[in-house]
C-alpha positions as CSV (number, residue, x, y, z in Angstrom):
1,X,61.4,87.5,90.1
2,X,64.5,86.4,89.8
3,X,67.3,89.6,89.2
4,X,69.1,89.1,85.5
5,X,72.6,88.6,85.1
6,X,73.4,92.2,83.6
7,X,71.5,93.8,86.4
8,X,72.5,91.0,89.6
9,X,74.4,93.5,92.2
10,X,75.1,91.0,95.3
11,X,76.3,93.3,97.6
12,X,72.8,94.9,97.5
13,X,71.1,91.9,97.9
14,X,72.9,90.5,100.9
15,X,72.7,93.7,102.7
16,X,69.0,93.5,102.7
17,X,69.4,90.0,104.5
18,X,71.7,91.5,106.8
19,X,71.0,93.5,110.2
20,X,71.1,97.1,110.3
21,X,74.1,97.6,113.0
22,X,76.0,94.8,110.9
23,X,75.2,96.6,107.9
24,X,76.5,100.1,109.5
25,X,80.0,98.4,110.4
26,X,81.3,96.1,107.7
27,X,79.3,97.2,104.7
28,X,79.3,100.1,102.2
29,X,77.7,100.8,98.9
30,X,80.4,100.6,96.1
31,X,81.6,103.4,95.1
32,X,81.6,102.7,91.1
33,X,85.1,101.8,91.1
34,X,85.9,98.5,89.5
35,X,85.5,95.4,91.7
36,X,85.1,91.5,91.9
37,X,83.9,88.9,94.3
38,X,85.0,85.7,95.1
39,X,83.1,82.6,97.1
40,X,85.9,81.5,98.6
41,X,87.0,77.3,98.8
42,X,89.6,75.5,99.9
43,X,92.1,76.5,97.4
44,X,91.9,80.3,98.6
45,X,92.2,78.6,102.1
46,X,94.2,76.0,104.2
47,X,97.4,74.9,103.0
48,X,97.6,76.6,99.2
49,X,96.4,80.4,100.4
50,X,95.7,81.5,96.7
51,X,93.7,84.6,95.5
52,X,93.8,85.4,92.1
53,X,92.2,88.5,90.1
54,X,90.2,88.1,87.3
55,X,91.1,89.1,83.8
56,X,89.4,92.4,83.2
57,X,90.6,93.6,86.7
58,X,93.9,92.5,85.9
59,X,94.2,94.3,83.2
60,X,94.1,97.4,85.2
61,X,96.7,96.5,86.8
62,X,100.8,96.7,86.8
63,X,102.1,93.9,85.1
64,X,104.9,94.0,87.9
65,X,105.1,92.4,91.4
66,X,104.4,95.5,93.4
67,X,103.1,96.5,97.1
68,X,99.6,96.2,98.0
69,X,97.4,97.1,100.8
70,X,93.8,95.6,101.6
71,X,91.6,97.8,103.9
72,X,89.1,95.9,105.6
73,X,86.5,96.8,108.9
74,X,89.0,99.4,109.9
75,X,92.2,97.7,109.6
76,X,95.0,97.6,106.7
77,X,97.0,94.4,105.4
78,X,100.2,94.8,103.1
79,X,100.3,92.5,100.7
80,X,102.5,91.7,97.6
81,X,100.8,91.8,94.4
82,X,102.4,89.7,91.9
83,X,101.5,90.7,88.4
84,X,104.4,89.6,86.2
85,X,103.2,86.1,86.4
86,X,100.3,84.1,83.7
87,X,98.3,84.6,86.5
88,X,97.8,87.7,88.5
89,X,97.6,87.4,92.1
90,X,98.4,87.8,96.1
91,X,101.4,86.4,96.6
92,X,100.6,83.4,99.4
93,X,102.2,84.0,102.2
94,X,100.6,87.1,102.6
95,X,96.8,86.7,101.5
96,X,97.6,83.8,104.3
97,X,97.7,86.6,107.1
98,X,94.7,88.3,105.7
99,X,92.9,84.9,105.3
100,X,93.8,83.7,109.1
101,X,93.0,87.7,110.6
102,X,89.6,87.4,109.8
103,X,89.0,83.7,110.4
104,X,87.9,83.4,106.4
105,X,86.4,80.4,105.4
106,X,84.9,77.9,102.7
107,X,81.7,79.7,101.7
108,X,82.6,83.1,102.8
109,X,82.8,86.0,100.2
110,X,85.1,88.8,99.6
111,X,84.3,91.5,97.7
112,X,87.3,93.5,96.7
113,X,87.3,96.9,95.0
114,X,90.2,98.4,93.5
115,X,90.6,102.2,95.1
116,X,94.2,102.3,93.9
117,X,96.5,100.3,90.8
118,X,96.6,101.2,87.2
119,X,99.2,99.5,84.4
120,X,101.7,102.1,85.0
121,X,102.9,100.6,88.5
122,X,102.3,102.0,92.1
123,X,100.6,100.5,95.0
124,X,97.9,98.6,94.4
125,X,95.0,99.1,97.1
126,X,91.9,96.9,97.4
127,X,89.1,97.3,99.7
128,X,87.5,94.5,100.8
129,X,83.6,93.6,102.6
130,X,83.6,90.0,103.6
131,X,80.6,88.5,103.8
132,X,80.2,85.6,106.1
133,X,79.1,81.8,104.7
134,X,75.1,82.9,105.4
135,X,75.3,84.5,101.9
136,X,72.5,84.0,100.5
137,X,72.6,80.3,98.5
138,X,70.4,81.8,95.4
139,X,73.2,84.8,94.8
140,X,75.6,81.8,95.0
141,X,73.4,79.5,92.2
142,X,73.1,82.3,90.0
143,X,77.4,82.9,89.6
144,X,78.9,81.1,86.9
145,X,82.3,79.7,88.2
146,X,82.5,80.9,91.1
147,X,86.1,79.3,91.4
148,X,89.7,80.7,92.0
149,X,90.1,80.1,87.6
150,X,86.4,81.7,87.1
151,X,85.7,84.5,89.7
152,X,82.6,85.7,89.6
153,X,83.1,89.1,88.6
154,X,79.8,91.4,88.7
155,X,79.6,94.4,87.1
C-alpha cells in the first residue's frame, strides 16, 4: 500500500533502505522542527548553484540577507541567506562550496531542517541529511514538483 500524501515521511522510508552503520552516521530522526527536501537538478548544480526555500519556510524567516550556517555529517558551512529578494535563497557562491564539499549531484536529496531563523533576524541555521541519488524512485514519483520553483516540502 502505497503511503498517502498527508502521511508520506521520506526520511523514514529511505532509512529503511539504508544500512544500519550508514544510518548511525548521516541520518537522524527529525526533531519536529520545520523542514523541506529538495531532489536536487542541474539548476541547484553546475554553473547556476541555486537553492531556494519554499514559501511556508520562508515565511519563517528574516526578510533580510543575513548569516547562515548548514551543519552537515559533522561539519558546518556559512552561508549567506538572502531573504530581501522575491525569492528567498542561498546566496550562490556559497551553496557552491557546500554543493562541491560533498560532491552533490543530480538526483541527490537534501533535507534541510531549520534549528535556527525566525522573521525577526539572526542567524539562520539549517541542518541538512543528504541522501545519495539511490533514493528510492517511488518517494521521488510520489513529490509533486520536485523542482528549484516547487520544492517538495513534506510535512
Amino acid at each position: 500500500m502505497d503511503p498517502s500524501p498527508s502521511n508520506f515521511d521520506p526520511l523514514k522510508t529511505y532509512q529503511s533502505t539504508i544500512p544500519k552503520t550508514q544510518e548511525d552516521d548521516e541520518f537522524w530522526p527529525l526533531s519536529g522542527k520545520p523542514y523541506f527536501y529538495v531532489v536536487l537538478n542541474k539548476l541547484h548544480l553546475a554553473t547556476r548553484f541555486q537553492m531556494t526555500f519554499p514559501r511556508r519556510l520562508s515565511e519563517k524567516l528574516p526578510a533580510a540577507m543575513v548569516s547562515a550556517k548548514i551543519v552537515c555529517r559533522g561539519k558546518v558551512w556559512d552561508l549567506v541567506y538572502i531573504g530581501d529578494q522575491g525569492t528567498k535563497k542561498f546566496e550562490n557562491q556559497t551553496w557552491e562550496k557546500f554543493v562541491i564539499d560533498n560532491n552533490l549531484a543530480v538526483g541527490d536529496v537534501c533535507l534541510f531542517e531549520l534549528m535556527e531563523g525566525s522573521v525577526n533576524g539572526g542567524i539562520v541555521k539549517l541542518k541538512v541529511q543528504i541522501l545519495r541519488d539511490n533514493f528510492p524512485s517511488e518517494l521521488v514519483e510520489k513529490a509533486e514538483g520536485h523542482n528549484m520553483n516547487n520544492p517538495i516540502d513534506i510535512e
